[in-house]
C-alpha positions in Angstrom: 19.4 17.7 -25.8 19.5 15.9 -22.5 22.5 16.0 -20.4 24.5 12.9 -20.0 25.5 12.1 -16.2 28.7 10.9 -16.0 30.0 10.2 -12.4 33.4 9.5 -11.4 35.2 7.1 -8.7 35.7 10.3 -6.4 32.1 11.6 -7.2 28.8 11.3 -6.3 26.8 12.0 -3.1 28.1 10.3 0.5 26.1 9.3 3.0 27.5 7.9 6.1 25.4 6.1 8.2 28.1 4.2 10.4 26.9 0.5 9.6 27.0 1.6 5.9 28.6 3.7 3.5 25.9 4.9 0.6 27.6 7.0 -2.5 24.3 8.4 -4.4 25.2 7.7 -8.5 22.1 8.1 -9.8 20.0 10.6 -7.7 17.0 10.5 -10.4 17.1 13.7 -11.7 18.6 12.1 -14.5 16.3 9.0 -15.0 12.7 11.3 -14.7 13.0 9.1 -11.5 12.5 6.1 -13.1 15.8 4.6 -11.5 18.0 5.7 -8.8 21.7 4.0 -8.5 23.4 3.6 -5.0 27.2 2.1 -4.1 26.6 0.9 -1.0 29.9 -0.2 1.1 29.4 -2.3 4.8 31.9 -3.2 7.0 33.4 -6.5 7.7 30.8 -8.9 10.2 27.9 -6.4 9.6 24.4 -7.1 9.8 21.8 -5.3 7.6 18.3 -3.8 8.2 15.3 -5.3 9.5 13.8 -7.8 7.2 11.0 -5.8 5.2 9.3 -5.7 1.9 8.5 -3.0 -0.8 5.0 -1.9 -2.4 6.1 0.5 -4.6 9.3 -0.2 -6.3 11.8 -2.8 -7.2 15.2 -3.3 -6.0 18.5 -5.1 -7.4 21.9 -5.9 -5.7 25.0 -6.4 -8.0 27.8 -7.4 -5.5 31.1 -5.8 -6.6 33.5 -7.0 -4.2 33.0 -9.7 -0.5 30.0 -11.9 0.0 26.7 -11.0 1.2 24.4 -13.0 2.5 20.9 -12.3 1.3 17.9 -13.5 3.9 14.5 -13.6 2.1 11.3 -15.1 4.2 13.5 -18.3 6.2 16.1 -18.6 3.2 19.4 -17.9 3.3 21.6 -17.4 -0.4 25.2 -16.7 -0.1 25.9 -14.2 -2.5 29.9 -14.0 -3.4 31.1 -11.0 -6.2 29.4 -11.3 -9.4 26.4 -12.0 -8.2 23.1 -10.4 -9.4 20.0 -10.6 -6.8 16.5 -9.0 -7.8 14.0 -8.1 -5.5 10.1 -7.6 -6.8 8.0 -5.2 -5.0 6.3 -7.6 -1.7 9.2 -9.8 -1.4 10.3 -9.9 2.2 14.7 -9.9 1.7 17.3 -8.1 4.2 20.9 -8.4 3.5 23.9 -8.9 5.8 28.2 -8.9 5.3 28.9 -12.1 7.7 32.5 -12.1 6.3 35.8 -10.6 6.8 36.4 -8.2 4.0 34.6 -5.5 3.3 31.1 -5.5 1.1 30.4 -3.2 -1.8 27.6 -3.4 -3.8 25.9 -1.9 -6.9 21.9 -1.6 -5.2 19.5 0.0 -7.8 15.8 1.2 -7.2 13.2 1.5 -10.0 11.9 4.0 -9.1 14.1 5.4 -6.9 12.5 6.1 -3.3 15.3 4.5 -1.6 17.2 7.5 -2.8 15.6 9.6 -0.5 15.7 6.6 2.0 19.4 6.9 2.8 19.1 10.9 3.5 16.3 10.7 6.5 18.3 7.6 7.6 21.0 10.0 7.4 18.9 13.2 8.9 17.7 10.6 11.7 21.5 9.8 13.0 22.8 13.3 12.7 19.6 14.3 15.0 20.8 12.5 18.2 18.6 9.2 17.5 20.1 6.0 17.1 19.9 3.5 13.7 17.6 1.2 15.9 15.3 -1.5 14.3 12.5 0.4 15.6 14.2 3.7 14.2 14.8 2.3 10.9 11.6 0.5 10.8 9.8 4.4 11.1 11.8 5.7 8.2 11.2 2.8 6.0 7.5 3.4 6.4 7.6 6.5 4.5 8.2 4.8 1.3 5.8 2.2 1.1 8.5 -0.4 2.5 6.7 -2.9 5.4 9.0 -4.3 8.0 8.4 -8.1 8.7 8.4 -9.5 12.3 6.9 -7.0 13.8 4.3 -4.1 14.0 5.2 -0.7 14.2 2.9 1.9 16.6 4.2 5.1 16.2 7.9 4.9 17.0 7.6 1.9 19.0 7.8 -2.0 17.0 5.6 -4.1 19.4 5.8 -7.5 19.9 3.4 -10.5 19.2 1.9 -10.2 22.5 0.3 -6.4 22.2 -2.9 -5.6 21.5 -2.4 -5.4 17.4 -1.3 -9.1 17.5 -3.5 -9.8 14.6 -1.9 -8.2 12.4 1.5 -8.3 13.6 4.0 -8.6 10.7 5.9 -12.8 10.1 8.5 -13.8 8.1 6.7 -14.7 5.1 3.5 -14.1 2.8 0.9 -16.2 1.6 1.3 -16.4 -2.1 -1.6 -15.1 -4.3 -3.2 -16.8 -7.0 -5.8 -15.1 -9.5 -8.6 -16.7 -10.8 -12.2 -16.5 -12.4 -15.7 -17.1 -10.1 -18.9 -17.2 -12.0 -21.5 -15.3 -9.5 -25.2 -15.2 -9.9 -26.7 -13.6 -13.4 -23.2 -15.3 -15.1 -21.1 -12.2 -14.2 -17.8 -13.2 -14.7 -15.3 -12.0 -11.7 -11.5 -11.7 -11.8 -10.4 -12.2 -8.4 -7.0 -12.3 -6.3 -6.6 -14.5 -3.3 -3.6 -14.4 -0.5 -3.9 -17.2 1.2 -6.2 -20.1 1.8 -9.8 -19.7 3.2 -9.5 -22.5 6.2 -12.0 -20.8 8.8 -14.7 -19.1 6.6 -13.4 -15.7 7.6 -11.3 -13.1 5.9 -10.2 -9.6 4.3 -12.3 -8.1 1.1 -10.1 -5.5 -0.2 -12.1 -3.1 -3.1 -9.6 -1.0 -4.6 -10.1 2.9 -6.1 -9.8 4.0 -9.6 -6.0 3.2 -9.8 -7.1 -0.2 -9.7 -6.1 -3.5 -8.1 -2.7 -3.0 -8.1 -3.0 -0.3 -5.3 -4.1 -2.9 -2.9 -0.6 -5.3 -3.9 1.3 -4.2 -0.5 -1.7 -3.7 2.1 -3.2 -7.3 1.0 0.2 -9.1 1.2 1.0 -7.7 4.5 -2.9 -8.5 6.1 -2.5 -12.2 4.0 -0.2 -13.1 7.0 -3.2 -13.2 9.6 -6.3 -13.7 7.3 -7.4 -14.8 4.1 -7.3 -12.2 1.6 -9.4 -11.4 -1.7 -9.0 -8.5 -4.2 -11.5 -8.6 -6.7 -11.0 -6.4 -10.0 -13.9 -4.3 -10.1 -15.7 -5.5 -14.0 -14.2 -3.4 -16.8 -11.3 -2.6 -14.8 -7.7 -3.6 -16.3 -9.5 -5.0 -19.5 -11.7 -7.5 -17.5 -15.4 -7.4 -18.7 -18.4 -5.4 -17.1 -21.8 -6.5 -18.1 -23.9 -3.6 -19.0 -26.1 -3.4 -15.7 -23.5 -2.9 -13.6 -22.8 0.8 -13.6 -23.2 2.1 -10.3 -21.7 1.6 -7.2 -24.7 0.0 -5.7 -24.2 -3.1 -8.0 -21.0 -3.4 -7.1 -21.7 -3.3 -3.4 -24.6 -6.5 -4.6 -21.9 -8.2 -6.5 -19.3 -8.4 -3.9 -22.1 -9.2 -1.1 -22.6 -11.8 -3.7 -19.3 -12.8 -3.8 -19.0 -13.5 0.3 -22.0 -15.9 -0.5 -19.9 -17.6 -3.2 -17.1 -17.8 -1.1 -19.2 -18.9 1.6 -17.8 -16.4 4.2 -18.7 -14.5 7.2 -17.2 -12.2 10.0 -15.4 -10.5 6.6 -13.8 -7.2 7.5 -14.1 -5.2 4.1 -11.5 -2.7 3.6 -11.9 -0.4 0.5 -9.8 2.2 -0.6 -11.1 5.8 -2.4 -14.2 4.7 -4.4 -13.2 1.4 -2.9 -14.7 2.9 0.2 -17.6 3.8 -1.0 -18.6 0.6 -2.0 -17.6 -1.1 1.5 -20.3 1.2 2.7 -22.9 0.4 0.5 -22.1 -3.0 1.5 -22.5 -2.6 5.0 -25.9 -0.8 4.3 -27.3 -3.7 2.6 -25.7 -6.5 4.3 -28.5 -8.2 5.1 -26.7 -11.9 6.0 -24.6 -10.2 8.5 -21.9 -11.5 6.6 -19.4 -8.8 7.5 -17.7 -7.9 11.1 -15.9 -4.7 9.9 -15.2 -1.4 7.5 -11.9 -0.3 6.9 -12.0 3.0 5.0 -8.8 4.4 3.7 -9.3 8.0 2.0 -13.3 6.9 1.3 -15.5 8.6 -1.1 -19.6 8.0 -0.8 -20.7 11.4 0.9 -21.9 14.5 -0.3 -19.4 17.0 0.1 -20.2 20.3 2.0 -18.9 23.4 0.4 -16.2 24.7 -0.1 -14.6 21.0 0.3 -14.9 19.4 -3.1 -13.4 15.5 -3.9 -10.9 16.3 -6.8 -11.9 14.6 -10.1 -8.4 12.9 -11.8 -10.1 13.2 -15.2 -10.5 16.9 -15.0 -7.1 17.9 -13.7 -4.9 15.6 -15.4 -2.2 13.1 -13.8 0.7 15.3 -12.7 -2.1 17.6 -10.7 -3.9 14.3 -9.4 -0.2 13.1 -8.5 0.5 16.2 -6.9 -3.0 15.9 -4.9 -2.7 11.8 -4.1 0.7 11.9 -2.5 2.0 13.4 -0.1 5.7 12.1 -0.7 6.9 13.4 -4.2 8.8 10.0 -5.2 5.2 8.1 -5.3 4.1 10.5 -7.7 3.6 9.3 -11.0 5.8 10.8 -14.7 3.4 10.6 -17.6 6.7 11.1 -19.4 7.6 7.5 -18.4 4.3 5.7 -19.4 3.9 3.7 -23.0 1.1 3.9 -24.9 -0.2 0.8 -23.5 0.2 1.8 -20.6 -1.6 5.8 -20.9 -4.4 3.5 -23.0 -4.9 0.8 -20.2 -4.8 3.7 -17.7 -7.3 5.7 -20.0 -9.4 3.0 -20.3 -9.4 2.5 -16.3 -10.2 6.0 -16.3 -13.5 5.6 -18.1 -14.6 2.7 -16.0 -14.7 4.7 -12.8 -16.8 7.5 -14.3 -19.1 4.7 -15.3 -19.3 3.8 -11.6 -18.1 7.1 -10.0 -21.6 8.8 -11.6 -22.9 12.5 -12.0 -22.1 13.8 -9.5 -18.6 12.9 -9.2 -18.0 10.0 -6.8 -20.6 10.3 -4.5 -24.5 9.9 -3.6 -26.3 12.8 -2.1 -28.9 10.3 -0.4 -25.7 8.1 1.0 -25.2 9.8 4.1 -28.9 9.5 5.2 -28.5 5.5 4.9 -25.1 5.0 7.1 -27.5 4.8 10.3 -28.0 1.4 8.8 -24.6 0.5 9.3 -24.7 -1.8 12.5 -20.6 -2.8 12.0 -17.8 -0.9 13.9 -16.2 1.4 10.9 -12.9 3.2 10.8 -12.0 6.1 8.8 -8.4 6.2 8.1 -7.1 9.6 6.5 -4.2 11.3 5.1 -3.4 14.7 6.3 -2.3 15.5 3.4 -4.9 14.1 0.8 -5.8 16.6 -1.7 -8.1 14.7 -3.2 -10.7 14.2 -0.9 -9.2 16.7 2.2 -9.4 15.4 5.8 -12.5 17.4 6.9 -14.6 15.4 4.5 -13.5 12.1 6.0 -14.1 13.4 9.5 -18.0 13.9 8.5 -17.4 10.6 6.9 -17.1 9.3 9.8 -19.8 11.4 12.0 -22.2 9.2 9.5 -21.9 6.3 11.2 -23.2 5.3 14.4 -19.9 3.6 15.3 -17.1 5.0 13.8 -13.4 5.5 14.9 -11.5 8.6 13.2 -7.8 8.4 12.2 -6.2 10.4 10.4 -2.4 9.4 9.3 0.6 11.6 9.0 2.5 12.4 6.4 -0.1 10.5 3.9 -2.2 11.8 0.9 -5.1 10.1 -1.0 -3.6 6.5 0.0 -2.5 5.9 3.7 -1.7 2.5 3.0 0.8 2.7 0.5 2.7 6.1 2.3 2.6 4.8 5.5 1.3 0.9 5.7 3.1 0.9 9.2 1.1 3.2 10.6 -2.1 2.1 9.3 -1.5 -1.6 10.2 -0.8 -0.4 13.7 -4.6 1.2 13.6 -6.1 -1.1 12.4 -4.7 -3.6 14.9 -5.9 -1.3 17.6 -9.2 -1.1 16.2 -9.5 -4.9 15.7 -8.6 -5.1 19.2 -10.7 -2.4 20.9 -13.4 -1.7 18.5 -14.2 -5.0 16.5 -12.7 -8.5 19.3 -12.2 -6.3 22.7 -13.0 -9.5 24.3 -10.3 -11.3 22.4 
């Protein structure tokens, strides 16, 4: 029988964080960490954090008592008791108590990061350092949460006139729209695109096996400099895969085909796990000169050298490959909380990679004799703490390439991007700047 949490008005876990009062109701432990419950109480003429946005989970607001006032992008919604505001995952939002009464409100997180949130928030401000945006704007990173209107390097938030201006963070997103481009031989290509293409140039995002969904936070955030496109690799998510494409080499043709459908050039192509693999292929065989840049985040391709191996999901199940993927155990995914259609979509996603993954398991043994061919600048972005491909095989990774900047990012597993998208924004706008425009 599973026990029944019951939590009274003089319960619950307190966290005082001076600006804000946050009384923990539902932890998770309760929910399998499907949804986490907070009371949060501000003070009269209080303003909230620093305007951000969420990759991983979704967030509500049920004000009990006072008005708040709820920014999201350059709107503003005045939001008196008995009001219900829901936030889905990439919506930029921040929340302020203008008024002269206190504010208490009912703020729910599905799943529950934000839970663990509050506590380093807490941690932070018993340590000595202040609740600063910059501060804040740290802590935030480690849950997948982005701040908008600004960049953050390390501890430091710079400004739009540092050398990762490109990709400094604005107000708002580009919406996305999805649609379907024919390319040649009639393959039929579900693609999503953030933004418009005005200039001919842009971001090519290849997701992993956990599919195009991965890729949701990372392409809204780069969508506020550049034109953004996230094609579904064929079979994935129930799309169709014609039966010559089953190898990662086609894919790296079809998307080269795709930058000629799209008529772009200067394309910096950013591919995650398997993702990666394919970006390389592309830059082997990019014949057009089409693209300016590779962006590899946690990159298969290589052979590994023993003992490293790259940890196959199928063989070791999904609380092991969750265990392996993230370093922060909130990201982690419950198989207990998954439908059926959801464990057969996920099985069926599975299947697809092995298609293009091969035998051997997600690499080429001939691949690392080709990346001399690469004449783009390439950076290797890597989480210490990645299980499933460790950081030593992303280091020869990047000894492949003739030009090749290695970073690995703290406190990050198998996806940087998602753990820490702060960090890796601020990389990649150093690389943009030093490695792939130094002239501006």
């Amino acid at each position: 029988m599973n026990d029944v949490s019951v939590v009274r008005p003089d319960d619950g876990e307190v966290i005082d964080l001076g600006a804000a009062r946050i009384r923990i109701l539902e932890s998770g432990a309760t929910t399998a960490h499907r949804l986490g419950i907070a009371e949060v109480t501000i003070p009269p003429h209080t303003a909230g954090p620093p305007q951000h946005r969420h990759a991983q989970h979704d967030e509500g607001f049920y004000v009990v008592s006072g008005t708040a006032r709820f920014t999201v992008g350059q709107e503003e919604h005045e939001a008196p008791a008995g009001t219900l505001v829901m936030v889905p995952t990439g919506a930029p939002h921040t929340f302020a108590n203008p008024g002269d009464e206190p504010l208490v409100m009912i703020n729910t997180f599905t799943p529950d990061l934000y839970v663990q949130y509050f506590r380093d928030l807490r941690d932070m401000i018993g340590g000595g350092r202040g609740a600063t945006p910059q501060a804040v704007a740290e802590v935030m990173s480690r849950y997948a949460t982005t701040v908008t209107g600004t960049a953050v390097t390390g501890t430091a938030v710079t400004t739009n006139d540092s050398a990762t201006e490109d990709l400094t963070m604005t107000a708002t997103a580009p919406t996305s729209t999805t649609r379907t481009i024919t390319l040649p031989g009639g393959l039929s290509l579900t693609v999503q695109e953030f933004g418009e293409n005005t200039d001919g140039t842009g971001v090519l995002m290849l997701h992993g096996g956990a599919g195009p969904r991965s890729m949701a936070g990372f392409a809204a955030g780069m969508s506020q400099h550049a034109y953004v496109v996230v094609p579904t690799h064929p079979g994935f998510d129930g799309t169709p895969r014609p039966h010559w494409a089953d190898s990662v080499a086609d894919l790296a043709g079809i998307y080269l085909d795709l930058l000629d459908a799209l008529d772009l050039n200067g394309v910096l192509v950013a591919g995650s796990s398997v993702g990666g693999w394919i970006a390389a292929e592309m830059g082997v065989r990019d014949n057009r000169a089409a693209i300016s840049a590779l962006v590899l985040l946690g990159a298969t391709g290589i052979a590994p050298q023993a003992p490293i191996q790259i940890a196959n999901p199928a063989e070791i199940g999904p609380v092991r490959t969750g265990e392996l993927a993230f370093h922060n155990p909130a990201l982690r995914l419950n198989p207990a909380t998954l439908t059926d259609e959801q464990k057969a979509a996920m099985g069926a996603n599975q299947a697809t990679l092995a298609v293009y993954a091969g035998d051997p398991f997600c690499h080429d043994p001939k691949l690392q004799g080709r990346l001399h061919r690469v004449a783009v600048p390439v950076l290797v972005l890597a989480g210490e703490q990645d299980g499933i491909v460790p950081l030593a095989y992303e280091r020869a990774l990047a000894d492949a390439f003739p030009r090749a900047t290695f970073h690995p990012v703290h406190e990050a597993g198998h996806f940087p991007h998602i753990e820490q998208p702060a960090a890796v924004f601020a990389a990649i706008g150093d690389f943009v700047a030093t490695e792939v425009k130094p002239h501006g």
